[in-house]
ZALUMMI-139317 format. One record per atom (N, C-alpha, C, O, CB): residue in one letter; x, y, z. Coordinates in steps of 0.2 Angstrom, whole numbers, padded with zeros to 4 digits, always signed. Glycine has a CB too. Example, Ala and Ser with C-alpha at 12.3 -4.5 7.8 and 13.67 -1.06 7.14 Angstrom:
2
A+0066-0028+0039;A+0062-0022+0039;A+0066-0016+0039;A+0071-0017+0042;A+0057-0022+0045;S+0064-0011+0035;S+0068-0005+0036;S+0064+0000+0039;S+0067+0006+0040;S+0070-0003+0029;
END
This chain:
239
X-0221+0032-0197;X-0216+0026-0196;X-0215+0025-0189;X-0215+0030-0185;X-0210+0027-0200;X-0213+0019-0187;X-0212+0016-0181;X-0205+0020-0179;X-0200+0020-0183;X-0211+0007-0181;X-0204+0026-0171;X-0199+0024-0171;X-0194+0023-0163;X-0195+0027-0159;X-0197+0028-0175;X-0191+0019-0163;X-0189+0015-0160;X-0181+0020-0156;X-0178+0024-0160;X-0188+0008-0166;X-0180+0018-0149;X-0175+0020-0147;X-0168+0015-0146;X-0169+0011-0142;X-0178+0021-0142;X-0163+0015-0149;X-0159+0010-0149;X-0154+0012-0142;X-0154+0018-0140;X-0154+0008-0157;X-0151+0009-0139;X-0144+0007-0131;X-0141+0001-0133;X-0142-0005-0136;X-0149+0004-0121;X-0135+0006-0131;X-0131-0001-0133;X-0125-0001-0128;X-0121+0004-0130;X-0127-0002-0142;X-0123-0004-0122;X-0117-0002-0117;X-0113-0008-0116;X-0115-0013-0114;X-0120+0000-0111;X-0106-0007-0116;X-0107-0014-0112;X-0099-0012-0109;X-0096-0007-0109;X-0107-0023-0118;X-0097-0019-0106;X-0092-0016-0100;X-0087-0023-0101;X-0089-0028-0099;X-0095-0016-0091;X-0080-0021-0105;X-0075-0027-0106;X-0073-0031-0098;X-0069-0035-0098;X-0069-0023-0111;X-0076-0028-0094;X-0074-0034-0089;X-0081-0041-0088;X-0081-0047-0086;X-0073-0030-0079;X-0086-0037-0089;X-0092-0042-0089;X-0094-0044-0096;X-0097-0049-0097;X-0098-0040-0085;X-0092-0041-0100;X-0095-0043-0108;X-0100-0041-0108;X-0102-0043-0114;X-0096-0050-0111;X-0106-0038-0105;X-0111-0037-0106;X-0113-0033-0113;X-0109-0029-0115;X-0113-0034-0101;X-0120-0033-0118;X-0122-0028-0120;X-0128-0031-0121;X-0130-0037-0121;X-0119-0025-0126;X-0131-0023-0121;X-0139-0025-0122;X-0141-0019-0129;X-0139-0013-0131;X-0144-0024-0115;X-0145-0024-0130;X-0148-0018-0139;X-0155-0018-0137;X-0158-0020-0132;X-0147-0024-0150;X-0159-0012-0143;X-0166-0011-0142;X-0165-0007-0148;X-0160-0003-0150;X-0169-0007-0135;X-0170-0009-0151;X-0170-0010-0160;X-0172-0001-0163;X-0176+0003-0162;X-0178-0015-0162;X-0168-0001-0167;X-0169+0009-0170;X-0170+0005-0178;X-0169-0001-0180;X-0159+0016-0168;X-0173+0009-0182;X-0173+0010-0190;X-0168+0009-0194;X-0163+0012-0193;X-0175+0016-0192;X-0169+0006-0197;X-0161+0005-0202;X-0158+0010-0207;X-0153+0009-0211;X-0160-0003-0207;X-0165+0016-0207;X-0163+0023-0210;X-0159+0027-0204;X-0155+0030-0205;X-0170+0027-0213;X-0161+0026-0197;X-0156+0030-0192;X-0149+0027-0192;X-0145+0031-0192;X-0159+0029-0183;X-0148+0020-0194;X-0141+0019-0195;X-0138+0020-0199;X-0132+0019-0199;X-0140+0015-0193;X-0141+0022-0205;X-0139+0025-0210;X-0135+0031-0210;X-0129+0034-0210;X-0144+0025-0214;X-0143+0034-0208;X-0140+0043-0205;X-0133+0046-0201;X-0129+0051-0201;X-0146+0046-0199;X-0133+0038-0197;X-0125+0040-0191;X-0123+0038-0193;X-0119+0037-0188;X-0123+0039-0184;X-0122+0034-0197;X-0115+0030-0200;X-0109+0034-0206;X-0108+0037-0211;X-0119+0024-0206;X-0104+0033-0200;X-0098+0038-0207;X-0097+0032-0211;X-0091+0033-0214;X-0088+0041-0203;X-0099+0027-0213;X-0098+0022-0218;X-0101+0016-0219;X-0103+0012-0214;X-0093+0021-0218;X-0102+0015-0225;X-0107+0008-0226;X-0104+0004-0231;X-0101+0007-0236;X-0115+0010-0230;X-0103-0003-0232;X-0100-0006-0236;X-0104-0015-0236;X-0105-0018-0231;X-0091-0006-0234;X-0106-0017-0243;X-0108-0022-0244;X-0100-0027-0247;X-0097-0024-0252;X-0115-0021-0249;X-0097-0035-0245;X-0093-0036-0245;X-0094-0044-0242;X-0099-0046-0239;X-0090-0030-0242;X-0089-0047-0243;X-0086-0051-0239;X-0081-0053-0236;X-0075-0052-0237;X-0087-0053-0241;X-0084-0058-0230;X-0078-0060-0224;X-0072-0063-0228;X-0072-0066-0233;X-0080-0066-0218;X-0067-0061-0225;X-0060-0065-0226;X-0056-0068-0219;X-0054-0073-0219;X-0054-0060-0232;X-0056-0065-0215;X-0053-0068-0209;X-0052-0061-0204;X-0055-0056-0205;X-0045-0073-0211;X-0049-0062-0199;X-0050-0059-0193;X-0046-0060-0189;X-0046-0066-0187;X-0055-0060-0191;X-0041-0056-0184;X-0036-0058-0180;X-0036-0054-0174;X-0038-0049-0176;X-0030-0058-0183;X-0034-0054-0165;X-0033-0049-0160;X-0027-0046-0161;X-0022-0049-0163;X-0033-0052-0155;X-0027-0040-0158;X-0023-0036-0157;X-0024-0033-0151;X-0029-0032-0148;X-0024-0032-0162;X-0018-0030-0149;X-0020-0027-0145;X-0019-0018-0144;X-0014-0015-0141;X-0017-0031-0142;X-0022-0015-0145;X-0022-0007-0144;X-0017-0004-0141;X-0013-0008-0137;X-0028-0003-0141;X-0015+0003-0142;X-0010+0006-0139;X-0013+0005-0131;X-0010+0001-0127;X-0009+0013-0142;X-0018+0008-0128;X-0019+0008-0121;X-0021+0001-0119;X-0024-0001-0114;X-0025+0014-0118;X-0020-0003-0123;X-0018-0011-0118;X-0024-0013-0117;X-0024-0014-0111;X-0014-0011-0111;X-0030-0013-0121;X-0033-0015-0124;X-0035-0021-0132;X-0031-0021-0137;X-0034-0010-0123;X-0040-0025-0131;X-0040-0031-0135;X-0045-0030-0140;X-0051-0029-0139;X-0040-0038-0131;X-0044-0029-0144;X-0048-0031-0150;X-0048-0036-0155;X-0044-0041-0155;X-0048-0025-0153;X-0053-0034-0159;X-0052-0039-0165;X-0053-0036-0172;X-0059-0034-0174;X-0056-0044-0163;X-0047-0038-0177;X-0050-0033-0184;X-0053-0038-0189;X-0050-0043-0191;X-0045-0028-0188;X-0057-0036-0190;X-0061-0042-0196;X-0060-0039-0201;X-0061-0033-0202;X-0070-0043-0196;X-0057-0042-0206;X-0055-0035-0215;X-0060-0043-0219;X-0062-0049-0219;X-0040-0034-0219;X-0062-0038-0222;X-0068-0038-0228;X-0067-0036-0234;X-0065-0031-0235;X-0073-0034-0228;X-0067-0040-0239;X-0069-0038-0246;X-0074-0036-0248;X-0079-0039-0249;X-0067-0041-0249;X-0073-0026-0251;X-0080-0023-0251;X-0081-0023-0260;X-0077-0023-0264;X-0081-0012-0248;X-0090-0024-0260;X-0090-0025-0267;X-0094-0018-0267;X-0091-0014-0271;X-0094-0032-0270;X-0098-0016-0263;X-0100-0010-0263;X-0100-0004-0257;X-0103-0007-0252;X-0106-0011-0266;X-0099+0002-0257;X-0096+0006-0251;X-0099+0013-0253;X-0098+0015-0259;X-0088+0006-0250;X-0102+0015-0249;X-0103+0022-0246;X-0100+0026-0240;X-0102+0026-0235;X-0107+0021-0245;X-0094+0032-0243;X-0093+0039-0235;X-0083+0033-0235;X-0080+0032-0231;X-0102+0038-0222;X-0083+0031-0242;X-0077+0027-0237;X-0070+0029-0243;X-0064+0028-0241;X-0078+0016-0236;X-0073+0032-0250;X-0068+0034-0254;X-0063+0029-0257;X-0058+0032-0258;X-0065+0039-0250;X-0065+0023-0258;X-0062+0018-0260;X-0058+0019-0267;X-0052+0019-0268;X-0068+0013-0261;X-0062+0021-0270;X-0059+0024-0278;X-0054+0029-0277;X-0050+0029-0281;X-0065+0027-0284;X-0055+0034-0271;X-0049+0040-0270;X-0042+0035-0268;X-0037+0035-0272;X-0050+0047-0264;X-0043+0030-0262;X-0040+0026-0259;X-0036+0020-0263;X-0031+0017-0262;X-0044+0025-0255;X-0040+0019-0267;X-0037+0012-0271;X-0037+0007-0266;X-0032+0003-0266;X-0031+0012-0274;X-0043+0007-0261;X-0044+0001-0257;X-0048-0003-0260;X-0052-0001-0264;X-0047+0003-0251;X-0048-0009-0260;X-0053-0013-0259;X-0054-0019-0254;X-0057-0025-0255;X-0054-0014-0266;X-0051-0018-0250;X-0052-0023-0242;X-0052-0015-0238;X-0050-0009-0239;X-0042-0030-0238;X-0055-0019-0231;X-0056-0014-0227;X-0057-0018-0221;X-0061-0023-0220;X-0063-0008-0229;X-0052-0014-0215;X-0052-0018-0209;X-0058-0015-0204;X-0059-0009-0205;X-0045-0019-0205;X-0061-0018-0200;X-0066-0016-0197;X-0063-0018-0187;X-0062-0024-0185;X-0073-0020-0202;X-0064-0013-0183;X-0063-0017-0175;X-0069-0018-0172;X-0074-0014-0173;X-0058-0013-0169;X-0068-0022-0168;X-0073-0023-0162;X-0069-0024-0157;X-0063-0025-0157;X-0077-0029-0161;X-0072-0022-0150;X-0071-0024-0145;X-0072-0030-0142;X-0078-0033-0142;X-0073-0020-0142;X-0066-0033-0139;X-0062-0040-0136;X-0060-0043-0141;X-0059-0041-0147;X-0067-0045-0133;X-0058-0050-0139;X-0054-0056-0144;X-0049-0058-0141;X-0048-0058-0135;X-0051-0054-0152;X-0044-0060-0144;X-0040-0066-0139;X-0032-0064-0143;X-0031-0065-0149;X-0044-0077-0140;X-0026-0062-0139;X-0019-0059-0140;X-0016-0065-0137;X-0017-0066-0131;X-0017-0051-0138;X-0012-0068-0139;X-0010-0073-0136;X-0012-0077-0129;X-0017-0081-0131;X-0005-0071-0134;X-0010-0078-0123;X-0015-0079-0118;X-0018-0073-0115;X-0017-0071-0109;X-0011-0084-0113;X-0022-0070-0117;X-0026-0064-0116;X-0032-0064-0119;X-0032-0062-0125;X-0024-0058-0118;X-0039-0066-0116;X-0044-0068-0119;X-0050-0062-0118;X-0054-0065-0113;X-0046-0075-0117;X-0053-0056-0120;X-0057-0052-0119;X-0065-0055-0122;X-0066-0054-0128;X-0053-0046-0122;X-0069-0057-0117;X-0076-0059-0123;X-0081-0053-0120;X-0082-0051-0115;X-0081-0069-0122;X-0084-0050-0126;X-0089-0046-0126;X-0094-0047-0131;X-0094-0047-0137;X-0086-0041-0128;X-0099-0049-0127;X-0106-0051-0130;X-0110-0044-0135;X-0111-0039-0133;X-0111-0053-0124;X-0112-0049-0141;X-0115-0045-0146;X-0110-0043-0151;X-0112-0040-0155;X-0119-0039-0144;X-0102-0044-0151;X-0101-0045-0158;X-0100-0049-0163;X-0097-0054-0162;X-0099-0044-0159;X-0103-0048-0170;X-0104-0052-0173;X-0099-0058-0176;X-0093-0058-0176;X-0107-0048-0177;X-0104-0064-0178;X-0096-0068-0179;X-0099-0071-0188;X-0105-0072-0190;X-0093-0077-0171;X-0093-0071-0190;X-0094-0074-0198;X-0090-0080-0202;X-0084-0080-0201;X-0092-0068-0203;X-0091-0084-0206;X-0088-0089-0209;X-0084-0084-0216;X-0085-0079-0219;X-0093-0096-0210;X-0080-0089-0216;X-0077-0086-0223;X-0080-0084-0230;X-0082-0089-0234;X-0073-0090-0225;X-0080-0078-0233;X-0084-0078-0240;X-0090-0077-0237;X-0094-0075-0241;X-0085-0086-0244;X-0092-0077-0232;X-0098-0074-0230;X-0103-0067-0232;X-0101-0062-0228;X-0097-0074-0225;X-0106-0066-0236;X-0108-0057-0238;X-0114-0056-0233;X-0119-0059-0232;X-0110-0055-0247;X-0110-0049-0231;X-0111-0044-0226;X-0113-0036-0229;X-0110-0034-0234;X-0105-0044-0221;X-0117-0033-0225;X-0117-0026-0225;X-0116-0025-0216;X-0119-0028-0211;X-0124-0022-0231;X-0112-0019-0217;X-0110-0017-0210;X-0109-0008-0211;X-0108-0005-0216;X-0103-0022-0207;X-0111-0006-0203;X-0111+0000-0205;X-0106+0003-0198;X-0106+0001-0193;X-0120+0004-0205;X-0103+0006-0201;X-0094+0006-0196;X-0095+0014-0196;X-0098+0018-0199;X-0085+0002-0202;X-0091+0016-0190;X-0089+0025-0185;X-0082+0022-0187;X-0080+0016-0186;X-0092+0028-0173;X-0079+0029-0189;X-0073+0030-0188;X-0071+0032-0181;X-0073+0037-0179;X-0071+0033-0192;X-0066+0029-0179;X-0068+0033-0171;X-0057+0032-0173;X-0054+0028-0176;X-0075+0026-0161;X-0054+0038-0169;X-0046+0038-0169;X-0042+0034-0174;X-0038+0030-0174;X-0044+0035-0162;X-0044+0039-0180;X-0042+0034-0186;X-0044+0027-0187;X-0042+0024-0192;X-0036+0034-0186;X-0048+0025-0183;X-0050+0014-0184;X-0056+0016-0185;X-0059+0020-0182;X-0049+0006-0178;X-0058+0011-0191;X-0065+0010-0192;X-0070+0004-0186;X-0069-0002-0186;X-0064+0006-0201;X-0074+0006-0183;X-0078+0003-0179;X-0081-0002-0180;X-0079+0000-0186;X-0080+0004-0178;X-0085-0008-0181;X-0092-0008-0182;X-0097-0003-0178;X-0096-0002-0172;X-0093-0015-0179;X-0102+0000-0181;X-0107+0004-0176;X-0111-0001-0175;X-0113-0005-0179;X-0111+0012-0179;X-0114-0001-0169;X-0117-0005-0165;X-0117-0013-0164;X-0122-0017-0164;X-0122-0002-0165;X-0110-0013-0165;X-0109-0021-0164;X-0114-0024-0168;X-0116-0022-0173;X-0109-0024-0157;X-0116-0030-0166;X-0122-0034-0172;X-0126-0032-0174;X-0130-0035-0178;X-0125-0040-0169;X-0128-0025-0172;X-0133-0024-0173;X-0131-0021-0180;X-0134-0022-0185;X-0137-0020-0167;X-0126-0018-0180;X-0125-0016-0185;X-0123-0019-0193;X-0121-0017-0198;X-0121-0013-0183;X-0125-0025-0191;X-0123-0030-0193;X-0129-0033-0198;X-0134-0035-0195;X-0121-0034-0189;X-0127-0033-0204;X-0136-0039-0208;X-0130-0043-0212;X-0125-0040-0214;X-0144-0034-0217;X-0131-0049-0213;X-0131-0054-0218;X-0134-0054-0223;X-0140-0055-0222;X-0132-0059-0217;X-0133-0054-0229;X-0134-0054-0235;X-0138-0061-0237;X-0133-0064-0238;X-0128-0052-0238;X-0144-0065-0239;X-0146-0069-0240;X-0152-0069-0245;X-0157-0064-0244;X-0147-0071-0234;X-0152-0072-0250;X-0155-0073-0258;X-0160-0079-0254;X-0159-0085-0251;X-0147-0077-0265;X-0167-0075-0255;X-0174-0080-0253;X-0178-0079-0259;X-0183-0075-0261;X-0179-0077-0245;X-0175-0084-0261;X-0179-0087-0268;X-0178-0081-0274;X-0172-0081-0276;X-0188-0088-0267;X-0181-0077-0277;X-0178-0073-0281;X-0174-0066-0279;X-0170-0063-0283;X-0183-0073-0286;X-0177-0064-0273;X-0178-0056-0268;X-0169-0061-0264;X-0167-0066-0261;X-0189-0054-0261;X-0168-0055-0266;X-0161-0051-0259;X-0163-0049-0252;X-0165-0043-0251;X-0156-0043-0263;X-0163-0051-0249;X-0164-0047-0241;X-0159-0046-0238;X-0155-0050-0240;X-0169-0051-0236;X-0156-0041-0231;X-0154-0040-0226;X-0157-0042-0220;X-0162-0039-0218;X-0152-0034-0225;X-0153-0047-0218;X-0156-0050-0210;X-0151-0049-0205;X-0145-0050-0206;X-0158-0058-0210;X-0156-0046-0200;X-0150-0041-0195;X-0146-0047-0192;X-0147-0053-0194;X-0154-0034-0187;X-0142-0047-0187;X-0138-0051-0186;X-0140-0053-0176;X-0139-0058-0174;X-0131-0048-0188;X-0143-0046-0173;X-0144-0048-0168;X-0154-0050-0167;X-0158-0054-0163;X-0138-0044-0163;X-0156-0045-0171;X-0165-0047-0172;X-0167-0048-0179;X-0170-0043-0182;X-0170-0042-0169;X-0164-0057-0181;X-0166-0057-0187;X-0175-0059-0188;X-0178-0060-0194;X-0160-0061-0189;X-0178-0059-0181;X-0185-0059-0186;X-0188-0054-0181;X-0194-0054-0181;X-0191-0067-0187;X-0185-0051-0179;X-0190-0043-0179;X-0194-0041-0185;X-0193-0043-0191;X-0186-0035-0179;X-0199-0038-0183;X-0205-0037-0190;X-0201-0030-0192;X-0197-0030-0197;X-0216-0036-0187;X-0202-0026-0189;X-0199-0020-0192;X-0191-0021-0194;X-0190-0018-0199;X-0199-0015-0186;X-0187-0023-0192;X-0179-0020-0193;X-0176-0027-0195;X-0171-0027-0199;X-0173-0016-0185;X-0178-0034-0194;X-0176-0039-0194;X-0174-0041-0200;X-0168-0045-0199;X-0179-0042-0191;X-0176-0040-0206;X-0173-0042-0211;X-0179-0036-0217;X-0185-0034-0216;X-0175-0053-0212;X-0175-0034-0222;X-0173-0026-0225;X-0172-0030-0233;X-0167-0034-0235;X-0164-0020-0221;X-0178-0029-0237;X-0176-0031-0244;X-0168-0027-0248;X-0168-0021-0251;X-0183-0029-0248;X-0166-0029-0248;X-0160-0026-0254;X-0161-0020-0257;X-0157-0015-0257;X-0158-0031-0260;X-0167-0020-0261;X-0168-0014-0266;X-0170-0007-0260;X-0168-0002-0261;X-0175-0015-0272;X-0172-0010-0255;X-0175-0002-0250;X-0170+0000-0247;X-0169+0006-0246;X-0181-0003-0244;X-0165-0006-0245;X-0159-0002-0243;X-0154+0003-0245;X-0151+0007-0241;X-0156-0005-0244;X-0154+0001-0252;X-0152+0006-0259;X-0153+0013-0258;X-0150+0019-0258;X-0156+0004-0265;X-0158+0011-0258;X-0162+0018-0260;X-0162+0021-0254;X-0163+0027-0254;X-0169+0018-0265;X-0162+0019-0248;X-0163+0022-0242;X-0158+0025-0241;X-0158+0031-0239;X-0164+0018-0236;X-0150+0021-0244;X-0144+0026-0243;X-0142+0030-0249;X-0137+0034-0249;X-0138+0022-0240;X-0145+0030-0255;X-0146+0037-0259;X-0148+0041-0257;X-0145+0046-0257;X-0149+0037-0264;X-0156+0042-0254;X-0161+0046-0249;X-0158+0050-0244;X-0160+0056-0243;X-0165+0041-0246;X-0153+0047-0240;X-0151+0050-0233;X-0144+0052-0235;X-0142+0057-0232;X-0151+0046-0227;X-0140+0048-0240;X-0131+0049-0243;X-0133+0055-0246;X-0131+0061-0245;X-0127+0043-0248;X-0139+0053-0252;X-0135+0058-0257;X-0134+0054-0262;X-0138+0055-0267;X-0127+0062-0256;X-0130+0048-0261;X-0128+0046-0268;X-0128+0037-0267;X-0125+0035-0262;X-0121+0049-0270;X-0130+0033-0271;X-0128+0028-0272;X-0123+0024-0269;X-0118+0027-0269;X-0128+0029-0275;X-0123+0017-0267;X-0118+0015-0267;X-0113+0013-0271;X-0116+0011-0276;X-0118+0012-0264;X-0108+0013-0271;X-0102+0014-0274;X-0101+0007-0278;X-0104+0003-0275;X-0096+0016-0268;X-0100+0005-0283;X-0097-0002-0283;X-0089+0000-0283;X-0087+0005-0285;X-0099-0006-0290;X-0086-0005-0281;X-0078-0006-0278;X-0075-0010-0283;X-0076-0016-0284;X-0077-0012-0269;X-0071-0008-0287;X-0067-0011-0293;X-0063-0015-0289;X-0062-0012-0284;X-0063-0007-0299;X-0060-0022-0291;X-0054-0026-0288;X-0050-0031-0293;X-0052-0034-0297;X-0058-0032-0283;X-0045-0030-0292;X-0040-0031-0298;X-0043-0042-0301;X-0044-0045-0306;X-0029-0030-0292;X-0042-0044-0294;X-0042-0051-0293;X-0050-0051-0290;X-0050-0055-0286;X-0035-0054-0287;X-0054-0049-0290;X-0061-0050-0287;X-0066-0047-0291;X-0066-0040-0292;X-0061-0049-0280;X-0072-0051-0294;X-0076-0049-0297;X-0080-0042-0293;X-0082-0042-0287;X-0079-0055-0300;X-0081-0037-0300;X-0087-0033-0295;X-0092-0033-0296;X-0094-0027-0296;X-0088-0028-0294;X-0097-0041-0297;X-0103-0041-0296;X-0102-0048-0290;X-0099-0053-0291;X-0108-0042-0304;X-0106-0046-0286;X-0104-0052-0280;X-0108-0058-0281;X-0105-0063-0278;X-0106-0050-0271;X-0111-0059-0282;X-0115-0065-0285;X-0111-0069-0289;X-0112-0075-0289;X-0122-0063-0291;X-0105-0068-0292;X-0101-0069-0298;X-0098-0078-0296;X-0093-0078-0293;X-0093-0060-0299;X-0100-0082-0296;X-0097-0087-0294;X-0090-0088-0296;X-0085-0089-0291;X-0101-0092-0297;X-0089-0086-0301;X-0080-0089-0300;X-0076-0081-0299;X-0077-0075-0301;X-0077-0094-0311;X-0071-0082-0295;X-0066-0077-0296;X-0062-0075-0302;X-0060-0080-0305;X-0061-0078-0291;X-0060-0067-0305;X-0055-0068-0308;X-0048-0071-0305;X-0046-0071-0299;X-0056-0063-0310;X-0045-0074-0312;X-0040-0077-0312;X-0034-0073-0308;X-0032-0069-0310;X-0039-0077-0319;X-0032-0074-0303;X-0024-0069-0301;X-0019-0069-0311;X-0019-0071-0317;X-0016-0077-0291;X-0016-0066-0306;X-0010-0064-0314;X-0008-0070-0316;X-0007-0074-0321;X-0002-0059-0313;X-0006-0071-0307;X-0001-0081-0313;X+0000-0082-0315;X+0004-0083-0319;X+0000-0088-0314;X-0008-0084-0314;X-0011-0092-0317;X-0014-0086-0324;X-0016-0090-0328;X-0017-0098-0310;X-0015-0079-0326;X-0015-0077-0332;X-0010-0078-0336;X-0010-0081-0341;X-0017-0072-0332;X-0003-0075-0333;X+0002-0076-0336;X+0004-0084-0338;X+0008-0086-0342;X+0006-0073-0331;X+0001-0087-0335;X+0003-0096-0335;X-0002-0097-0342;X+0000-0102-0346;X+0000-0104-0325;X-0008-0095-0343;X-0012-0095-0346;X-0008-0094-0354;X-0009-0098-0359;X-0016-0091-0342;X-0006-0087-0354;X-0002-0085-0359;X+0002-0086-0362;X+0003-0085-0367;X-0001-0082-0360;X+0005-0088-0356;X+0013-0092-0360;X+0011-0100-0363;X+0015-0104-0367;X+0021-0092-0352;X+0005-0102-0359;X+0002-0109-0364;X+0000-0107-0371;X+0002-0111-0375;X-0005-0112-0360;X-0002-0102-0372;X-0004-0098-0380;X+0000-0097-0383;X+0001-0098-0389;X-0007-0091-0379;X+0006-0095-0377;X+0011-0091-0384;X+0014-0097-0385;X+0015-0098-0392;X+0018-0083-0382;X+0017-0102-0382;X+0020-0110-0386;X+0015-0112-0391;X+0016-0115-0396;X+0021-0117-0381;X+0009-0112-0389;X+0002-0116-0394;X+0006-0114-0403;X+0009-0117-0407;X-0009-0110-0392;X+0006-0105-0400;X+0009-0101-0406;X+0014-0104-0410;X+0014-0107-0416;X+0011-0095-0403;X+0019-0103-0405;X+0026-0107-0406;X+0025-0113-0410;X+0027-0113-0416;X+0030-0109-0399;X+0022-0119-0408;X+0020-0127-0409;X+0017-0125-0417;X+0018-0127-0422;X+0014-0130-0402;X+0012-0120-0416;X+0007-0121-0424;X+0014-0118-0429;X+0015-0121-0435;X-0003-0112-0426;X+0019-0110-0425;X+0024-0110-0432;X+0029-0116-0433;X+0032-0115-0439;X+0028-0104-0432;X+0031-0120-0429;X+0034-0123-0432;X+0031-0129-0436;X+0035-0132-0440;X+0036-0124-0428;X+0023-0131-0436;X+0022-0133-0441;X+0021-0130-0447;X+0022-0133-0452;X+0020-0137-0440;X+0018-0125-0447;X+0019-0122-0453;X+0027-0123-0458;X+0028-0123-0464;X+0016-0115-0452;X+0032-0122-0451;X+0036-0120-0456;X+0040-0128-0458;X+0045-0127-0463;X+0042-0115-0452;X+0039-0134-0456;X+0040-0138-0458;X+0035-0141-0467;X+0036-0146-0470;X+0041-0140-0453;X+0031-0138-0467;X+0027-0140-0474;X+0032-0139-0478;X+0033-0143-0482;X+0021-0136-0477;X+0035-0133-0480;X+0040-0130-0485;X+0046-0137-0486;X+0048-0139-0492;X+0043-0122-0482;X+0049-0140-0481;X+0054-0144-0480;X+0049-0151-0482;X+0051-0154-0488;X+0057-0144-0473;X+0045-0153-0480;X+0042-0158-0484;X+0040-0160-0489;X+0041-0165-0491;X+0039-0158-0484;X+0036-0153-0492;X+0038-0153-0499;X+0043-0153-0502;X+0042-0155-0508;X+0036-0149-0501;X+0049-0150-0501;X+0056-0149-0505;X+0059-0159-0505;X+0063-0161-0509;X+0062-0143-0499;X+0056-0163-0499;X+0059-0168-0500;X+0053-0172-0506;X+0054-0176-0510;X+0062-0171-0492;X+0048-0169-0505;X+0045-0174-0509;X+0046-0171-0517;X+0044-0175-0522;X+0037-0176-0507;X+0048-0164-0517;X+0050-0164-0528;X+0055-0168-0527;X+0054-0174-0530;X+0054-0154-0532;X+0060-0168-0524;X+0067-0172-0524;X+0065-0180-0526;X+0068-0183-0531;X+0069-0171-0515;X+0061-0182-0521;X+0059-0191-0521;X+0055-0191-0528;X+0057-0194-0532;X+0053-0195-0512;X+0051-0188-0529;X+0047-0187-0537;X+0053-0188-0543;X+0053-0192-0547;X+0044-0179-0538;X+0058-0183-0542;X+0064-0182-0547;X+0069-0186-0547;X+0072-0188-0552;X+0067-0176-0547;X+0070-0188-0540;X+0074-0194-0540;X+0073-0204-0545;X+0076-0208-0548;X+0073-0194-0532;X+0065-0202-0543;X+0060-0208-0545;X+0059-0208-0554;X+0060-0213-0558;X+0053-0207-0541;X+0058-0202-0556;X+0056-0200-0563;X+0064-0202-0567;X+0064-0206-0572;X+0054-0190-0564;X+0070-0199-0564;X+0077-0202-0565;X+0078-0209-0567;X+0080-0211-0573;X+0081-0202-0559;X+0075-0213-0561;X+0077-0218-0562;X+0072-0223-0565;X+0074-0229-0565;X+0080-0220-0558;X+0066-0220-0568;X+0061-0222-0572;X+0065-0222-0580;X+0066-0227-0584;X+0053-0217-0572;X+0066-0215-0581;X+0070-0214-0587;X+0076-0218-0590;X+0077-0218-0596;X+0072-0208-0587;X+0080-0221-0584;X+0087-0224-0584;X+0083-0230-0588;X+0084-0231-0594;X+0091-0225-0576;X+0078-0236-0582;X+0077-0240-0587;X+0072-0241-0592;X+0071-0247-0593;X+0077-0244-0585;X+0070-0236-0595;X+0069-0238-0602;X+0073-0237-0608;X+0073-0240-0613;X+0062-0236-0605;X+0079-0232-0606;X+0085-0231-0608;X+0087-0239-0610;X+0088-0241-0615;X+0089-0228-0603;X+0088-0242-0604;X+0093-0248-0605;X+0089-0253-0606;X+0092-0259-0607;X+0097-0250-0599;X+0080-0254-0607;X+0077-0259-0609;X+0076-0260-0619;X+0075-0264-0623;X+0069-0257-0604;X+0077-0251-0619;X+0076-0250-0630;X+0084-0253-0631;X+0085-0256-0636;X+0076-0237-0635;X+0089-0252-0626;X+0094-0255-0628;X+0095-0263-0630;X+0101-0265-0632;X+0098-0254-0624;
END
């Protein structure tokens, strides 16, 4: 197998980085964590030593090294270096950028308790459905022949191979855990709004049941009332 030397440096006063392409089993191997997932938004902050970042939190549908199920996580913030804190604008080239709902796999260092991105974009694949096959296309060489785009199933098994174990799927109270899943589960609300439509439905069917009984009682009545006054006149018609 091809293998490849990766550099990645850069300097938050010039933004510089430069990449040079490594195996996407070596980033497996150095990775304290792997998670397939989608974008939800992203805000600056600024660090204790007065420093700017930016955290991107994700919703993971599947995770490796991150203990999700011990945690009862299922979002996970992720930093980069630079972004923008009020008027404080830090840009640093090569990190990755995403629209909303977007599915990602990313391979993140824990570095002083925060989860990283490891190697900025590079670390980065988009998740993208070509025609019937799932592929990973890297984010900063997406048509490299070697690393550039990574069928889904080799991925899998690449981090069973080097983990140990499978990736994880990420149960979510309000989010399905097959990501393909077009519609979201329901939030509670609108379950709860759901049920309390049922339970009147309920309500509505007993109250008509319970008016049959009264219906009928007025119609022996209108029957006996009628039969009465059938009997009255032929009473008074033999007379």
């Amino acid at each position: 197998m091809l293998k490849f030397v990766w550099l990645c440096f850069f300097s938050f006063s010039l933004g510089a980085t430069t990449f040079k392409v490594q195996p996407i089993e070596q980033q497996i191997k150095e990775s304290d964590g792997i998670f397939q997932g989608n974008f939800l938004r992203s805000k600056g902050v600024e660090l204790e030593n007065g420093s700017i970042a930016t955290q991107m939190i994700f919703k993971m549908t599947k995770e490796s090294g991150l203990q999700s199920e011990l945690f009862g996580m299922d979002e996970i913030i992720v930093h980069f270096p630079g972004g923008r804190v009020k008027d404080r604008t830090v840009k640093v080239d090569g990190v990755p950028e995403f629209i909303p709902g977007e599915k990602v796999v990313l391979f993140i260092r824990n570095v002083s308790n925060r989860y990283w991105g490891m190697n900025m974009g590079f670390g980065t694949f988009k998740v993208v459905n070509y025609g019937k096959q799932t592929i990973l296309v890297n984010s900063v060489f997406p048509h490299h022949p070697q690393v550039g785009q990574v069928a889904i199933e080799y991925f899998e098994k690449a981090v069973k191979d080097i983990k140990g174990s499978n990736l994880k799927v990420v149960h979510s109270e309000f989010y399905p855990t097959n990501p393909d899943q077009a519609q979201l589960r329901a939030p509670a609300s609108i379950v709860e709004e759901g049920q309390n439509r049922s339970v009147a439905s309920k309500s509505e069917e007993s109250e008509n049941d319970g008016s049959k009984p009264i219906n009928m009682l007025w119609l022996i009545v209108l029957l006996g009332f009628s039969g009465g006054v059938f009997r009255l006149s032929r009473i008074k018609s033999a007379k």
